[in-house]
Backbone and ligand atoms as CSV (ligand in chain L), in Angstrom:
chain,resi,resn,atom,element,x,y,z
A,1,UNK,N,N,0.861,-1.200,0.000
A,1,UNK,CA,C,0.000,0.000,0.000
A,1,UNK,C,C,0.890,1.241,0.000
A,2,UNK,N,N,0.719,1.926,-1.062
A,2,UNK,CA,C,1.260,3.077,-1.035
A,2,UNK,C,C,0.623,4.636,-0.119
A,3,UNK,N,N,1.620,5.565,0.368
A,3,UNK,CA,C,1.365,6.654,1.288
A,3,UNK,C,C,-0.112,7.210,0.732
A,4,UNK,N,N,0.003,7.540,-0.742
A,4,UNK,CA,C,-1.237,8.124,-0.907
A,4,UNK,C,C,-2.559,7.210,-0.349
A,5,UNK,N,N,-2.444,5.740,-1.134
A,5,UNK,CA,C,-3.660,5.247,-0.828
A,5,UNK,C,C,-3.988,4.976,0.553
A,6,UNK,N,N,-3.335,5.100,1.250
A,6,UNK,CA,C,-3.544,4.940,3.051
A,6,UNK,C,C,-4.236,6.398,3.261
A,7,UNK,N,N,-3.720,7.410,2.759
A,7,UNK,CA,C,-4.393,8.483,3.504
A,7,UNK,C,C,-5.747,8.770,2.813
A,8,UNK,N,N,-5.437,8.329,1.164
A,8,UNK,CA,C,-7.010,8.207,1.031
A,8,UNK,C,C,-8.487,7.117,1.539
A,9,UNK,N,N,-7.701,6.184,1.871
A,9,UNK,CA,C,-8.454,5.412,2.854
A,9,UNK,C,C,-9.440,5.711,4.074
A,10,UNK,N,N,-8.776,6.858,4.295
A,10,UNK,CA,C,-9.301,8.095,5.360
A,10,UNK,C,C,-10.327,9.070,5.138
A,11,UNK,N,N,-9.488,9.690,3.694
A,11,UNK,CA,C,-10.739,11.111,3.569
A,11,UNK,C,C,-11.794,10.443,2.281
A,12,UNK,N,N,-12.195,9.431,1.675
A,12,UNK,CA,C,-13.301,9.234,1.157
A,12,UNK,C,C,-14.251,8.739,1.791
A,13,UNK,N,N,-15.184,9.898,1.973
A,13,UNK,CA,C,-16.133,9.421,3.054
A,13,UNK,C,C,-17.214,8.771,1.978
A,14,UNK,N,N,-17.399,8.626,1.018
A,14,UNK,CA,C,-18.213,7.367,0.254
A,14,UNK,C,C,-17.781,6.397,-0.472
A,15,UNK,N,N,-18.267,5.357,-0.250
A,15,UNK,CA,C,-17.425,3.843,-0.849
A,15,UNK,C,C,-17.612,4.463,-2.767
A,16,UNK,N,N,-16.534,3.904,-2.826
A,16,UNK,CA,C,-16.723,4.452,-4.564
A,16,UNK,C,C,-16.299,2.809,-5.377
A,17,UNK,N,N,-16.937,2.214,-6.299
A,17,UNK,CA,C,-16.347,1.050,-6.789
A,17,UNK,C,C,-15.454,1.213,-7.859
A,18,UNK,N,N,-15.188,2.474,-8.038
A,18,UNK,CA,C,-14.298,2.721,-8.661
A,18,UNK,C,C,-14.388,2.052,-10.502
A,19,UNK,N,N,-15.821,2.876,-10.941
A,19,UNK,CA,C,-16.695,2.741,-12.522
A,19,UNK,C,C,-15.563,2.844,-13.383
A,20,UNK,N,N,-14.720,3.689,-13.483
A,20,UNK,CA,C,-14.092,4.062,-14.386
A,20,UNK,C,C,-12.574,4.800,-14.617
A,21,UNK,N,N,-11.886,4.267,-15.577
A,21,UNK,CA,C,-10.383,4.399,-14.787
A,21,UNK,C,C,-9.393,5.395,-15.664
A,22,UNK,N,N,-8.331,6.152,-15.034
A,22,UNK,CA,C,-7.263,6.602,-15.766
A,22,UNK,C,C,-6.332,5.890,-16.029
A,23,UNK,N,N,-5.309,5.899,-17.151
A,23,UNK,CA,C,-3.983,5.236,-17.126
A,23,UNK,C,C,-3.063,7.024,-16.765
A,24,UNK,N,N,-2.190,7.400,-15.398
A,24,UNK,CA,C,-1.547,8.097,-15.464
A,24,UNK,C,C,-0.053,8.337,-14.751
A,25,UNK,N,N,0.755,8.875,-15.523
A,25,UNK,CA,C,1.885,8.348,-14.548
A,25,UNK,C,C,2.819,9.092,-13.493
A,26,UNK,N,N,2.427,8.957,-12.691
A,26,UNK,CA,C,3.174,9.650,-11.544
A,26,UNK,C,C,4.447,9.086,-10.646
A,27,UNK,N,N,5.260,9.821,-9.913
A,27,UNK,CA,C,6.537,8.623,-9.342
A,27,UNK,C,C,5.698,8.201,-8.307
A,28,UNK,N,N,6.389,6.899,-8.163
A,28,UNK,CA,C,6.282,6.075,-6.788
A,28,UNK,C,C,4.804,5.604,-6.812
A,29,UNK,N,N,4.107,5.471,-8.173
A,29,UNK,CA,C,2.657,5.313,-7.791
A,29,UNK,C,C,2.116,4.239,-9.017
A,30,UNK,N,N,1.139,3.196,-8.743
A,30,UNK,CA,C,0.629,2.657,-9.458
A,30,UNK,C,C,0.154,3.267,-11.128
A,31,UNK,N,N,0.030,3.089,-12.149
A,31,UNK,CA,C,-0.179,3.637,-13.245
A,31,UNK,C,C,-1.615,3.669,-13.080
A,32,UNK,N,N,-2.228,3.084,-12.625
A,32,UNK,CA,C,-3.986,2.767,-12.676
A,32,UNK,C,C,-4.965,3.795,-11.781
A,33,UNK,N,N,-5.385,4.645,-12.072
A,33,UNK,CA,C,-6.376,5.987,-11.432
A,33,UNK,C,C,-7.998,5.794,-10.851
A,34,UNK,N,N,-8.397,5.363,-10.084
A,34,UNK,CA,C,-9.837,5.712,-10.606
A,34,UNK,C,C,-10.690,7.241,-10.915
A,35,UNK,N,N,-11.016,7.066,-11.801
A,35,UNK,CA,C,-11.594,8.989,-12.867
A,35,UNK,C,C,-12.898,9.386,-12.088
A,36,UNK,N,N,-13.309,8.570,-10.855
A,36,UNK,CA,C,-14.238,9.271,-10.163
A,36,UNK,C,C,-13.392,9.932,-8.906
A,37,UNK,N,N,-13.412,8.808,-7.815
A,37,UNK,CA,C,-12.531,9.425,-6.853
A,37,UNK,C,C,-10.892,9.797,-6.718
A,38,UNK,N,N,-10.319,9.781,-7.908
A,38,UNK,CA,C,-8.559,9.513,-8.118
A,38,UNK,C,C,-7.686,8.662,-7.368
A,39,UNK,N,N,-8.372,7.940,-6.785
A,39,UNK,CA,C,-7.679,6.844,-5.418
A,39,UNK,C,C,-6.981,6.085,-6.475
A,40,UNK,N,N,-5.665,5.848,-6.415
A,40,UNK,CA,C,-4.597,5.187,-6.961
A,40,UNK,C,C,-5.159,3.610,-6.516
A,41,UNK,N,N,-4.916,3.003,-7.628
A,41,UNK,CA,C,-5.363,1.725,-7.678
A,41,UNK,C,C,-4.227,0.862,-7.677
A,42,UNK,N,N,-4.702,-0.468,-7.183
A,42,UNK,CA,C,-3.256,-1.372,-6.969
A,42,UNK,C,C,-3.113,-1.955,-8.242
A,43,UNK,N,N,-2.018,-2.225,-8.963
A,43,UNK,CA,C,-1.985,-2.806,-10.047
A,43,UNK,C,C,-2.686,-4.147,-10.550
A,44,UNK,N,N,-2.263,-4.701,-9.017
A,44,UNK,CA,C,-2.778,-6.308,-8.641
A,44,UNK,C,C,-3.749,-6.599,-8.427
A,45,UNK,N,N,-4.815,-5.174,-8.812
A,45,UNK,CA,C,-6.136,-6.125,-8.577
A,45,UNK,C,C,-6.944,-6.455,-10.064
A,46,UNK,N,N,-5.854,-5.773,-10.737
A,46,UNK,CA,C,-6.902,-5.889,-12.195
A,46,UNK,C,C,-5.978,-7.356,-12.658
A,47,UNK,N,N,-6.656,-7.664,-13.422
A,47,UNK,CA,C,-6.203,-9.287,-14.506
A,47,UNK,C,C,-5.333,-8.989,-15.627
A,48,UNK,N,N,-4.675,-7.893,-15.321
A,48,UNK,CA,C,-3.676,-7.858,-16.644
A,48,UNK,C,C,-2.615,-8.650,-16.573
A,49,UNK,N,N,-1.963,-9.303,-17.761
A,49,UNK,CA,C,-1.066,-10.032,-17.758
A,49,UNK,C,C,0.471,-9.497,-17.281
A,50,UNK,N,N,1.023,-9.986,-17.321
A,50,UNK,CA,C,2.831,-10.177,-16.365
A,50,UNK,C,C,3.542,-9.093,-17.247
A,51,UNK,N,N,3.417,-9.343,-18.410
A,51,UNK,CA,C,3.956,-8.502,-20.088
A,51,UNK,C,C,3.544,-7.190,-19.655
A,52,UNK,N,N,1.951,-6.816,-19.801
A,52,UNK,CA,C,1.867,-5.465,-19.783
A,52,UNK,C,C,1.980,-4.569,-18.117
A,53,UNK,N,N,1.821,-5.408,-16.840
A,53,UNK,CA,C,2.228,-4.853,-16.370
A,53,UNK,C,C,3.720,-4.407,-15.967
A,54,UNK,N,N,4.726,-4.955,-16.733
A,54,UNK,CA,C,6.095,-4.684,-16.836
A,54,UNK,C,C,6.470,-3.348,-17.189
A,55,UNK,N,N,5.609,-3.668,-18.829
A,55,UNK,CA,C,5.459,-2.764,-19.347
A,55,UNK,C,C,5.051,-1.046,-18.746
A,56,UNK,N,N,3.791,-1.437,-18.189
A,56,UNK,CA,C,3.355,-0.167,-17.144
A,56,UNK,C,C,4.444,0.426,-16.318
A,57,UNK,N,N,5.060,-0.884,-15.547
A,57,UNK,CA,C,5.608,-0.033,-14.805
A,57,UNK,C,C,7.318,0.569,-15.022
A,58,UNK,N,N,7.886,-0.033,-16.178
A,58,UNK,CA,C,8.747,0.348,-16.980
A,58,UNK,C,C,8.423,1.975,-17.761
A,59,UNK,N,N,7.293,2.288,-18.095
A,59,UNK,CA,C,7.368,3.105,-18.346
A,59,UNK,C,C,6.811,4.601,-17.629
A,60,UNK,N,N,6.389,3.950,-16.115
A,60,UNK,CA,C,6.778,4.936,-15.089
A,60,UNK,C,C,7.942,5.117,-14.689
A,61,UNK,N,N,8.605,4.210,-14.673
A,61,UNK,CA,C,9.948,4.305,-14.445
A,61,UNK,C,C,10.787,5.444,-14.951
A,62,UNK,N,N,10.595,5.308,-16.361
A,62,UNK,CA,C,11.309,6.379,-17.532
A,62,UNK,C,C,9.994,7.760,-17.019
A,63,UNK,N,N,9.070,7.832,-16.617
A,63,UNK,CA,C,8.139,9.031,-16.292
A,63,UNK,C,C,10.052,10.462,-16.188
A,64,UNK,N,N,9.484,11.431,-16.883
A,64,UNK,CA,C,10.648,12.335,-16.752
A,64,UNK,C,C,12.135,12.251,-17.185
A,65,UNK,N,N,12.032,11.103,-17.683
A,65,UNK,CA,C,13.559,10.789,-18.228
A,65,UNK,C,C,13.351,10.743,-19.643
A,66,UNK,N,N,12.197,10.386,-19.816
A,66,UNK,CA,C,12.346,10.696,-21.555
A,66,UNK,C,C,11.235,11.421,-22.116
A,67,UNK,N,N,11.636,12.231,-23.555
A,67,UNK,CA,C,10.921,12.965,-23.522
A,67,UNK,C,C,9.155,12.943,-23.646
A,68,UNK,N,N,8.622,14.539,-23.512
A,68,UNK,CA,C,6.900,13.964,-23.278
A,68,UNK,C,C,6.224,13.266,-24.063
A,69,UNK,N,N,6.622,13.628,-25.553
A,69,UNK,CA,C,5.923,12.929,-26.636
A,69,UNK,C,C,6.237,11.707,-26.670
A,70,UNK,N,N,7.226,10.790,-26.542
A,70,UNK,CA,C,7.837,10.307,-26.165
A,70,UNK,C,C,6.872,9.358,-24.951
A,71,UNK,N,N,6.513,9.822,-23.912
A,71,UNK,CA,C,6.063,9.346,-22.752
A,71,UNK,C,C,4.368,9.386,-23.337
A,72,UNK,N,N,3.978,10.365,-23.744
A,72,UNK,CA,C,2.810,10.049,-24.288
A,72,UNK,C,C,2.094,9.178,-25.115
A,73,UNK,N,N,3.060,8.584,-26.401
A,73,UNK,CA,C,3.077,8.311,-27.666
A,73,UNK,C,C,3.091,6.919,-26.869
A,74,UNK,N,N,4.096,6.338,-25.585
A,74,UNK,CA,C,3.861,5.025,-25.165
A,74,UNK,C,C,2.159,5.032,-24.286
A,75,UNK,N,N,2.503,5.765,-23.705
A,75,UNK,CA,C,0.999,6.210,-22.814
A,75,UNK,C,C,0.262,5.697,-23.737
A,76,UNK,N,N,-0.306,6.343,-24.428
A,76,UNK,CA,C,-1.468,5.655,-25.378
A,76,UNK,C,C,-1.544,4.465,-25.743
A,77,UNK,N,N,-0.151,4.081,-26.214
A,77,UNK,CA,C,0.022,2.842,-26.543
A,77,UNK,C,C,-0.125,1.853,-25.540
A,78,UNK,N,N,0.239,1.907,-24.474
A,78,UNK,CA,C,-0.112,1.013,-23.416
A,78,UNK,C,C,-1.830,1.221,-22.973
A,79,UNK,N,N,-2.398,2.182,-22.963
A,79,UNK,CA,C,-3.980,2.451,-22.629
A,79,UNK,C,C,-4.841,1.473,-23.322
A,80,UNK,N,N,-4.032,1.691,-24.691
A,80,UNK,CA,C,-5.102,0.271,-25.558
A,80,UNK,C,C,-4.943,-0.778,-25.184
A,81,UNK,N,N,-3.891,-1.137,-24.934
A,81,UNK,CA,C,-3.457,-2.801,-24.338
A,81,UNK,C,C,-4.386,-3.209,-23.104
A,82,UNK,N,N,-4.040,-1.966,-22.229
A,82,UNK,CA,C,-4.929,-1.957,-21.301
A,82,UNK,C,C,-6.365,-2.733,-21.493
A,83,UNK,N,N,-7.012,-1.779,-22.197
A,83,UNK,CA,C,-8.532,-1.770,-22.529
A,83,UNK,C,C,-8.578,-3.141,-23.378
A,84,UNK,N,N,-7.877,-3.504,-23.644
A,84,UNK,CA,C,-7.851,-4.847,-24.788
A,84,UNK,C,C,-8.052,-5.827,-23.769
A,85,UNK,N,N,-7.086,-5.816,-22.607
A,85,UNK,CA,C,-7.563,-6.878,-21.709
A,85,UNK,C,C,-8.015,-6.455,-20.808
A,86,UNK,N,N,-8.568,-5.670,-20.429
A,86,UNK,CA,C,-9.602,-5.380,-19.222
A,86,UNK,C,C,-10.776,-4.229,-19.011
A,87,UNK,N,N,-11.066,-4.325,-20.666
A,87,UNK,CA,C,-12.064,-3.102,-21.434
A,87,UNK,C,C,-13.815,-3.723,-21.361
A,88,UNK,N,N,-13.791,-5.632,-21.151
A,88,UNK,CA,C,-14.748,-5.743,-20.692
A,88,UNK,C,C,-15.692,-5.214,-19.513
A,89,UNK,N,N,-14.725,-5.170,-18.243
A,89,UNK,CA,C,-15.156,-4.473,-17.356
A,89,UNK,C,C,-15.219,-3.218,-16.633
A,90,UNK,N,N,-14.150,-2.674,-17.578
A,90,UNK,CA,C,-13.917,-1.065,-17.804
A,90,UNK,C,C,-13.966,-0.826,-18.930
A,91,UNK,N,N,-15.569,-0.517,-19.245
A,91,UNK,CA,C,-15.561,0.620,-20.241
A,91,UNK,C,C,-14.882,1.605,-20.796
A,92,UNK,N,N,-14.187,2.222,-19.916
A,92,UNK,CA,C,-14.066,3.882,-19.650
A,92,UNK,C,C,-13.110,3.623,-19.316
A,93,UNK,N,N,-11.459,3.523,-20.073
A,93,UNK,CA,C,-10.502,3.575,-19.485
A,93,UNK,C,C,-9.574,5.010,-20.283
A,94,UNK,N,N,-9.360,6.130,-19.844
A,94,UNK,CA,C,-8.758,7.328,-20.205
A,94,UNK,C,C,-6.904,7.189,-20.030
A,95,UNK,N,N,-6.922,7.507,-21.048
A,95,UNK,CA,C,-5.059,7.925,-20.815
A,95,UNK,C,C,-5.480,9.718,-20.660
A,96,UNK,N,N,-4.519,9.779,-19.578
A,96,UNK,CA,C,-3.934,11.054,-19.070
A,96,UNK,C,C,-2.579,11.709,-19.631
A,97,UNK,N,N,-2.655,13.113,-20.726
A,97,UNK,CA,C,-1.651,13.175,-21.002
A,97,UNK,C,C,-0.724,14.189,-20.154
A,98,UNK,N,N,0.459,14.017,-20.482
A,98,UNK,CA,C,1.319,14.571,-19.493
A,98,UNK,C,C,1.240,16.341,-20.238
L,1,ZN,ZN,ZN,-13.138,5.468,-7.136
């Protein structure tokens, strides 16, 4: 559990199931958003495969080291992958651009 999601654990005073999601990348933080309440999501709870979450988190990794278009141009590219395997139950999955 990361710092943020502990303290948001605290101040959402309504259960949210968390409908609909961002892909965005911040340091030290899961790539996965929820676009209602922004509570950083654990990677591990969605069914994506071993590959793309590597991927995800490889390219938080590089977050600021390479350039934006660059970080974007994968961004997207990973959002579809995303939605490819887990677009059944998320509709609504948004890439966030930097
Ligand atoms: Zn939520």
């Amino acid at each position: 559990m990361n710092i943020r999601k502990f303290f948001n654990s605290f101040s959402s005073r309504e259960e949210c199931n968390h409908p609909t999601l961002k892909i965005e990348a911040d340091f030290s933080a899961d790539p996965i958003w929820c676009n209602v309440c922004g509570e950083n999501l654990d990677i591990d709870d969605f069914t994506l495969s071993d590959e793309l979450k590597d991927e995800l988190f490889n390219w938080i990794r590089d977050y600021k080291k390479i350039p934006m278009d660059l970080h974007n141009k994968v961004g997207k590219e990973l959002t579809e992958k995303v939605k490819a395997e887990i677009g059944k139950d998320y509709p609504s999955i948004t890439f966030i651009q930097q």
